[in-house]
N, C-alpha and C positions, 0 to 999 in steps of 0.2 A: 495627467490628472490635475483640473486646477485646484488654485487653494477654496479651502471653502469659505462660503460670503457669510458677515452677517450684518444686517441692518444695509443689505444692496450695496456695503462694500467690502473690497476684496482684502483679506486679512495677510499681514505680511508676516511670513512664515519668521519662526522666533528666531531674536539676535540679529534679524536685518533691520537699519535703519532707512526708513523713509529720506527720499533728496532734504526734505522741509526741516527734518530732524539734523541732519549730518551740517556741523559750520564748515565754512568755508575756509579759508586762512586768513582774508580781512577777517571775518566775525569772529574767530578766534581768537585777534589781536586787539581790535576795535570796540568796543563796547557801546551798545544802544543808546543813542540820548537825544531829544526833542531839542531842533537848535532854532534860534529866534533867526529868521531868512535875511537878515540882515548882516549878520555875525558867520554865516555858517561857512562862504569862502573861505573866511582867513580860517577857522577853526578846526577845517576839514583839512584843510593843505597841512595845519600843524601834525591835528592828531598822525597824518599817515606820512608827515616826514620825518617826523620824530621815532616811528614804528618802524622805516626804513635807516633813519640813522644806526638806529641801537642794536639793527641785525634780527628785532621782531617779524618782521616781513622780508623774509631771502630774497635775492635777485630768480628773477621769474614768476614772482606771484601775480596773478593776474588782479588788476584793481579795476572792476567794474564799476561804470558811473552808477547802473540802477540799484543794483545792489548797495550800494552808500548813500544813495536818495533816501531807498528803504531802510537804512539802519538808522539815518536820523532826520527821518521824516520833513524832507523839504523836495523840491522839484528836484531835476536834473541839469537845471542851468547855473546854481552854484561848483556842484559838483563838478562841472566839466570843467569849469574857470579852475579852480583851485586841481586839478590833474595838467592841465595845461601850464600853470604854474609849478608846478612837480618836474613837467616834462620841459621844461626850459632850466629849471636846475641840474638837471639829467639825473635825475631822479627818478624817470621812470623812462622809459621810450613805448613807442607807439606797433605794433608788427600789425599783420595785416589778419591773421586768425585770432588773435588774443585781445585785439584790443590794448588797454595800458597794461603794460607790463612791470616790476622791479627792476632795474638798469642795474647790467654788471659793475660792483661795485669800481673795481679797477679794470680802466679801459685804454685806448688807446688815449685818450684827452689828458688822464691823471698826470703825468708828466707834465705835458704842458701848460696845466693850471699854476705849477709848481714856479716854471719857467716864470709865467704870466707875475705869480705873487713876488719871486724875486724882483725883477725889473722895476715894479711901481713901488716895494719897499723900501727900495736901495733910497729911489729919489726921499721916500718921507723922511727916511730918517736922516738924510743928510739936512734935509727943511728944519728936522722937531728936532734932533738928541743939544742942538747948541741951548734950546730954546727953556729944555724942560726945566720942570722947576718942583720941589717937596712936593706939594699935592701929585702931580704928576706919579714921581716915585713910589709916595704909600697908594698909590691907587694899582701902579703898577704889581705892587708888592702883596698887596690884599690879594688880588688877583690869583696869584703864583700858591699864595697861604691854603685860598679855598680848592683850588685844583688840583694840590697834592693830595687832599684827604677827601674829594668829593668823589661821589660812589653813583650817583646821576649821572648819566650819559648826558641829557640834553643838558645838565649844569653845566657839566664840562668841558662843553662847546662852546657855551655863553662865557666860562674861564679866560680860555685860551682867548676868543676874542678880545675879552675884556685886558687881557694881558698886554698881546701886541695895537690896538689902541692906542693902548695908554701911552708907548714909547713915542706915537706917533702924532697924541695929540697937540702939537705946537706946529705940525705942517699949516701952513698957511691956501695952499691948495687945497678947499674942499671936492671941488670934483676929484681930487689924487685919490683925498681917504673913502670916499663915495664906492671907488673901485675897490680899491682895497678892502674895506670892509664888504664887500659881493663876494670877492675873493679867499675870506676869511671863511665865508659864509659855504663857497662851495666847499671849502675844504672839512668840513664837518664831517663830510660823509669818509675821506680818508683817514681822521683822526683817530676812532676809535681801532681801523685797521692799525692803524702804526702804531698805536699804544700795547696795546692787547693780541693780535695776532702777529704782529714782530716782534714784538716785546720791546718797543723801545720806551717805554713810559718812562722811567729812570733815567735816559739821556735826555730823552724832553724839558724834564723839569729841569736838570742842570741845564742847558741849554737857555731855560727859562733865567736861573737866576744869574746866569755870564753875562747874561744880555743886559740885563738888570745893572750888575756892577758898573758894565763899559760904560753904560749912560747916563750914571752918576756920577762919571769921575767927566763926564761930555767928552769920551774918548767916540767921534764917528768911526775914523777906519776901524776901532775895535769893533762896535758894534756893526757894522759893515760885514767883517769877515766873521763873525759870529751866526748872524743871519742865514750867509753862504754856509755855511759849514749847518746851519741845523734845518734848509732846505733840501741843502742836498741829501742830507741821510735821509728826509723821505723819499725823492725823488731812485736813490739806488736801492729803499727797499718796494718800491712799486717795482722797481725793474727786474730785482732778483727774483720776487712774486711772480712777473710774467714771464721770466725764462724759463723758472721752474715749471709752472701749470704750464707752457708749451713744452716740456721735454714730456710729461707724465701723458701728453696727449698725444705724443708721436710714439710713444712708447707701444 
């Protein structure tokens, strides 16, 4: 029996929602807004990396280009720029049924970004810790102050950057910090795991203000082996992460 019609259409029997009605998980996360086509790459790329930083958007959600055309009414040629941009951060990858994807958080890469930020920070700071000077310091220190009580995910990104920077800005190598601040940059998406899902936030900050000290007194091998020491503790909690999720999966 079908349902019955009125006004020639068909009535959807009660408490189901229509496709038009039900959001998606972008639109649930994303909110509607008319962007000037000029602006709308970079604004597009923020809104949905900041949505995947903060764990709004889990790894697997599918992020369709028309669908975010249509949320905030421009073509489909920003959008793909600013996905493609996502998708070089690894921010999202690409499959061959779903189109862009959410990118597992922790992958095989994560380590070696780790590897990666070691290597180029050893060189700055041996360039910047002889170098720095007070402003350097309270800049450093500011840093450190708003990150312990900031409750913003994307602040706290922009923290932590703004923190290790600071130790670094007397390297004389712009291309050095160029990288390194990329490297800062991917590491975003692992911070708030290490903070919050290892719990290491409390060692971080300490961490934060060792570093601090070593490089005021312009001790480099301290700050040297301090670095090491507070890379590595992500690096061994990305790795217990994936032993663990491989035992529960063989299980």
């Amino acid at each position: 029996m079908t349902p019955p019609v009125e006004n020639n259409r068909v009535r959807q029997p009660e408490g189901v929602k229509s496709r038009a009605q039900e959001k998606s998980p972008v639109r649930a996360v994303l909110e509607a807004e008319q962007l000037q086509p000029h602006l709308a790459r970079a604004i597009i790329e923020e809104r949905i990396r900041l949505a995947i930083l903060d764990g709004s958007l889990p790894t697997g959600t599918a992020v369709r280009q028309q669908e975010l055309a249509n949320l905030y009414g421009v073509s489909r040629m920003p959008v793909r720029e600013a996905l493609r941009q996502l998708e070089a951060q690894g921010l999202l990858t690409v499959t061959h049924h779903k189109g862009a994807v959410v990118a597992e958080l922790i992958n095989d890469s994560a380590s070696e970004a780790y590897d990666l930020r070691l290597l180029l920070e050893r060189e700055a700071l041996c360039l910047s810790v002889p170098l720095l000077d007070e402003a350097d310091f309270a800049a450093a220190q500011q840093a450190i102050d708003q990150l312990e009580v900031e409750q913003d995910y994307s602040m706290m990104a922009q923290l932590n950057r703004d923190f290790h920077m600071a130790l670094y800005a007397k390297a004389s190598n712009r291309r050095l910090l160029r990288l390194i601040d990329q490297g800062l940059e991917e590491e975003e998406r692992y911070l708030r795991f290490n903070m919050f899902e290892m719990g290491l936030a409390d060692l971080i900050h300490q961490d934060h203000r060792d570093q601090l000290e070593a490089a005021k007194a312009h001790d480099t091998e301290r700050c040297l082996a301090l670095l090491e020491t507070h890379l590595q503790r992500a690096i061994d909690a990305i790795t217990r992460y994936r032993e663990d999720k491989g035992q529960a999966a063989s299980a």
